[in-house]
N, C-alpha and C positions, 0 to 999 in steps of 0.2 A: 504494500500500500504506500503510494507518495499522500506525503502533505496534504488534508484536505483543505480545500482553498476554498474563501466565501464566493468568487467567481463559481465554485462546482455544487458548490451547496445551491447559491441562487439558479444553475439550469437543472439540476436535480428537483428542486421546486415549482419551478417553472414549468417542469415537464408534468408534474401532478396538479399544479393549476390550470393547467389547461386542460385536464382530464377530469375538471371540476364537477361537469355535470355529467360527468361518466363514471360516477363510482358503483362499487362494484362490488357483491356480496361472493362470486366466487360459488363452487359444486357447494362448499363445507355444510351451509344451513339449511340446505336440502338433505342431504347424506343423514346429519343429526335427526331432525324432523321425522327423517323415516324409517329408525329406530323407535322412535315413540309405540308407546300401547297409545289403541285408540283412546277418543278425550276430547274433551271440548276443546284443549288447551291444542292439541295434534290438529284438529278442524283448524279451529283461527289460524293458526301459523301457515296450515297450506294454504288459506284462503286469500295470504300475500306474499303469494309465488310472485304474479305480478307484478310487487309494487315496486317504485321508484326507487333506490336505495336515496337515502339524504342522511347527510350528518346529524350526529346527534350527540352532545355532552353525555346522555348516560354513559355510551361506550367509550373508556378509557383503552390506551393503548399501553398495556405494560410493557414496558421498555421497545415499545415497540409492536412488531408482530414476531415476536422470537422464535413461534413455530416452526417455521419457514427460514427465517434470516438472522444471521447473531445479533442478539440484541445490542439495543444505543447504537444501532448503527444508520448512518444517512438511510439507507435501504431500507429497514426495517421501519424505519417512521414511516416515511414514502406509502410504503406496502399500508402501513397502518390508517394512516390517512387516507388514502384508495377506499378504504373498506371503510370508511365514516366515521370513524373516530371523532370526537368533535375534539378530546382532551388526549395530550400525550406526556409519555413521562420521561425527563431524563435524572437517574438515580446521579445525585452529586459528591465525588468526593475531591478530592486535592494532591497535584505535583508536590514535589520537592520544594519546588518553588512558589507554592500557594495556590497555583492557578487551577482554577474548577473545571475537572473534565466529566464527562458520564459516564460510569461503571454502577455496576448494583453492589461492589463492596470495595472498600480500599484493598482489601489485598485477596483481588480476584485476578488480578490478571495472569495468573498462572493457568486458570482455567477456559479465560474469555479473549487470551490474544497467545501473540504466538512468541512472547519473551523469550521461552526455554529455549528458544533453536536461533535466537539473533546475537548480537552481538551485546546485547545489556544482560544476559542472563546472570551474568557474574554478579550482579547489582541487587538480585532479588533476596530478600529479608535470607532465606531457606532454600539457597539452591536446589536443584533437580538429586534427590535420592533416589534410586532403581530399585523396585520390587526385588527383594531375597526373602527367601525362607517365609515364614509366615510375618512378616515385616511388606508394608503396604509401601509402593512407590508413593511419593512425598515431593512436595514444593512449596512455598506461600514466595508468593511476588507482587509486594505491594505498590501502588502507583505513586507511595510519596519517597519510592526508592529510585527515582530518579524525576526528571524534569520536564515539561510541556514540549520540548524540541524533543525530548528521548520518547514521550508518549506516542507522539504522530509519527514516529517511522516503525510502528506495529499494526500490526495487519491483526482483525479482529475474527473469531473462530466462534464455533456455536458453544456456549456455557457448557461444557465438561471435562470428566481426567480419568485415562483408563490407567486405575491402581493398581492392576496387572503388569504393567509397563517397567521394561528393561532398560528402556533408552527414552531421552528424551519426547525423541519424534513420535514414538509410540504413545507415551504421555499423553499428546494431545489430541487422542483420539478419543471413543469413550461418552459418544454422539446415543441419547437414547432413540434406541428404535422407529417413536412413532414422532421423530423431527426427523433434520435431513441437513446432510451437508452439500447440498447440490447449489444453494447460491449461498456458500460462502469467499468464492474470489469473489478480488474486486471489492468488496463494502468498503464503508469507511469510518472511522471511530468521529470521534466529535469533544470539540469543547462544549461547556456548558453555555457560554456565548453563542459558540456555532448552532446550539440546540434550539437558542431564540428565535436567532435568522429562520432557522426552517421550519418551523414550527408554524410562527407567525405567516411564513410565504406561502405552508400549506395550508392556513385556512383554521386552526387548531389551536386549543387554549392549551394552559400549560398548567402540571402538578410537581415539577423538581421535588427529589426527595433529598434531602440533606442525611450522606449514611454517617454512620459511628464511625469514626477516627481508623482505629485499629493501631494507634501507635497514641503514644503519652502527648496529652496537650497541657501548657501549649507546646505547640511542636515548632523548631525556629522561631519562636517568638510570635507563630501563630496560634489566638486563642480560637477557644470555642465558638465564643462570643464574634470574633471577629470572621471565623468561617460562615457561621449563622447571615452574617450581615452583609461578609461582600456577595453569597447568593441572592438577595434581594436589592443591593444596590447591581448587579448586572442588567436586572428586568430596570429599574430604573434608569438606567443607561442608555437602554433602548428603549424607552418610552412606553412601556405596555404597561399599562394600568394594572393596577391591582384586583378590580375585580375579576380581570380574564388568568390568575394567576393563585392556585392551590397549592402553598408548602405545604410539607410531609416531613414528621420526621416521629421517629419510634423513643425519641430521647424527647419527654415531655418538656424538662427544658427549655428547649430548640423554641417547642411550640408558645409555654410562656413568656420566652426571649421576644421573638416577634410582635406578641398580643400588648407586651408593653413597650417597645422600640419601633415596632412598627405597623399599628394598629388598621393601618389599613390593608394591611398584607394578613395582620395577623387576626381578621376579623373568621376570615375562613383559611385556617392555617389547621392541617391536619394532623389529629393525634393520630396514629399509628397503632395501633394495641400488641403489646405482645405480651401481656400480664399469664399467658397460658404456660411462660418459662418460671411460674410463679409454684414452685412445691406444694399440693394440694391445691389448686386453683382449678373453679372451674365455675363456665356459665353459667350454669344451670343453679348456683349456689350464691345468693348475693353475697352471704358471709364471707365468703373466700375474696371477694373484691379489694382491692388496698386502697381503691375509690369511690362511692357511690358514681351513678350517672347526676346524680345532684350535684356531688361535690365538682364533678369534670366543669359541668358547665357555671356552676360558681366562681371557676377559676378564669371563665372566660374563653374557654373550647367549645367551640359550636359545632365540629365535624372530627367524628369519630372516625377509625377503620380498621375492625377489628378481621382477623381472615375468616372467610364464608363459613367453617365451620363453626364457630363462633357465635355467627346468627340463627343457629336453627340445631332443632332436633327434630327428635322424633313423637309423634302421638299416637297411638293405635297405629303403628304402620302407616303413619303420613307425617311428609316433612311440613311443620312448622314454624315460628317465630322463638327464639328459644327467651330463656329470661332474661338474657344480658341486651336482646333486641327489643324486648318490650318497657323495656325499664328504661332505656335510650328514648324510645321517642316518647314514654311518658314526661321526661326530662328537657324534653323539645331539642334533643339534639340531633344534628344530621348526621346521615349511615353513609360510608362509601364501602365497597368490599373490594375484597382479594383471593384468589388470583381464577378465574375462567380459564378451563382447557389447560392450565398447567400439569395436572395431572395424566394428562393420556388416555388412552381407552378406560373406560370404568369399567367395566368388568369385571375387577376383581374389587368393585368398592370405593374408588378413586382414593384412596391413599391418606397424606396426611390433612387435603384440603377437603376433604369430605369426610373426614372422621367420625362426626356425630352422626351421622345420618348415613353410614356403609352399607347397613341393611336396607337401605330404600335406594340404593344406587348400584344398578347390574349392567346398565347399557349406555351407551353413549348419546342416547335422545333425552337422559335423566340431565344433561347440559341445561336442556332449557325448561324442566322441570323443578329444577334447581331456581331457575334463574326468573322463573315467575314465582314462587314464592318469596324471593329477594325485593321482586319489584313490588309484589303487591301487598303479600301481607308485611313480609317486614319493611318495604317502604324506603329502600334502598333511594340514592339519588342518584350513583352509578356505577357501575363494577369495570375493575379491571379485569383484561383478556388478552393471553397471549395469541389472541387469533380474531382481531373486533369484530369483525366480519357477521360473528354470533350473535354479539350481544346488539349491534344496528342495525342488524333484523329485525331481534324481538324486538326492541324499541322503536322501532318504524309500524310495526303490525299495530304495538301497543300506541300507538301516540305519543311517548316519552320522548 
């Protein structure tokens, strides 16, 4: 991958704005559909085979369309925006040198670019270790291990690591099944500036997630506090107003830092939830909470986003609102969720984003079985999806 240039970002947007009124839902939300057991809900949805795809803010674009394309990559928005995304996400962390690129973790790029095999490998926190004996091949290569000029000369790969792996090369393979490394040449990674430009040129509002450090802050002299801030001074840079702009961040913090430094950012600045890493925690139990949904929005959080399991269980064999979703909008606060289609075929139950509800989830039509209880009973206001395509369907069928 050469340097991406805002010359390539602007004809890479250009070429999807002109493709404005040609978006495009793609086989996928038919394929799902026809999975479904019959249903009122199986009715409705064929009954907008026909319709127009148009954008729509329910569907978020998680890091893209990563399905298909390495995520944060120019491509993967592109892709995402195509399919009606109205909001896209670029995950924020930090160079050596401060400067905000998009990754989903600081020290991912062992998994999401092709460091091992370049010339910075030497540079990575935990060099490349080779699978022996019952010893897992190993790496961590964080992005504040080197600098914004060493970022852009890596080439971006689909999120995986085969722990099997002898050699580096082999490392980076490790691609699960029901994605594809067929358009990973060619992409291109992205500043979090650059994320602006294209975002904005494709028509699309914007959720930045500010991640966790992964390394002691402050780090050179950068604080928390100051990574929090130059993320929202960038969108001020570029003149994009606040309301077209959702922070994120899983470090509450982050989100009280904003609500008082920057309250117009921080009006709808999003808590993250990950209280589930909490020993004995769990939805269904207010006690186990370390917050009421009172307390949240006492503090001045308006938009919650806890992961879909989270929002829902089971009742007699029907998915639900679970307690932590009804206590939320009793609280008046807004729902976003996570993550659509990251799981894979369900089949086997979908995994850890379908946990409360395994037994109600056998087939891959249960996507949008899922995803209308999201919107209607629990009253979601958009979900993320590794594939939007899904979810600006059903928000197209539905009027969302």
């Amino acid at each position: 991958m050469t340097r991406l240039s805002l010359t390539m970002i602007a004809t890479l947007a250009a070429t999807s704005a002109a493709a404005e009124t040609q978006l495009t839902y793609g086989p996928r939300p038919a394929f799902l559909i026809a999975q479904m057991e019959d249903s009122p809900l199986k009715s409705q949805l064929q009954s907008c085979a026909a319709q127009t795809p148009a954008r729509s803010d329910f569907s978020i674009g998680h890091r893209g369309a990563p399905l298909m394309f390495p995520e944060h990559t120019v491509e993967s928005n592109v892709a995402a925006a195509q399919m009606g995304a109205g909001i896209l996400e670029c995950d924020v962390t930090f160079t050596s040198d401060h400067e905000l690129v998009c990754r989903h973790a600081q020290n991912d790029l062992h998994t999401t670019t092709d460091i091992l095999t370049s010339d910075l490998a030497d540079q990575c926190t935990t060099p490349f270790s080779p699978a022996s004996g019952d010893a897992e091949a190993s790496a961590e290569c964080k992005t504040s291990d080197i600098t914004l000029a060493e970022f852009q000369t890596l080439s971006p790969k689909m999120d995986a690591a085969d722990t099997t792996a002898t050699t580096a090369e082999a490392y980076l393979g490790g691609t699960a099944d029901w994605r594809t490394d067929l358009y990973v040449n060619n992409t291109s990674l992205m500043t979090h500036a650059q994320s602006i430009e294209l975002f904005r040129d494709l028509g699309a509002k914007f959720t930045p997630e500010l991640k966790s450090p992964a390394v002691d802050m402050p780090f050179n002299g950068f604080s928390q506090e100051d990574y929090a801030q130059k993320l929202v001074d960038e969108y001020k840079a570029a003149g994009v107003p606040a309301s077209d702009v959702w922070l994120q961040s899983f470090n509450m913090d982050d989100v009280l830092y904003w609500i008082e430094n920057e309250p117009e950012f921080g009006a709808q600045a999003v808590y993250l939830m990950d209280e589930y890493d909490i020993e004995g925690y769990s939805p269904q139990d207010p006690a186990t909470w370390p917050n009421t949904m009172e307390e949240l929005k006492a503090m001045g959080i308006n938009i919650i986003a806890p992961p879909t399991w989270m929002l829902l269980t089971l009742e007699d064999g029907q998915i639900v609102p679970s307690a932590l979703a009804n206590a939320a909008k009793a609280a008046d606060l807004q729902m976003i969720t996570w993550t659509l289609e990251r799981s894979g075929p369900l089949a086997s139950g979908g995994g850890w984003y379908f946990q409360s509800i395994t037994d109600a989830t056998d087939n891959d039509g249960d996507y949008f079985e899922v995803l209308d209880v999201l919107a209607q009973q629990v009253g979601v206001k958009g979900v993320f999806s590794d594939w939007p395509a899904t979810t600006t369907y059903y928000a197209n069928c539905m009027g969302l």
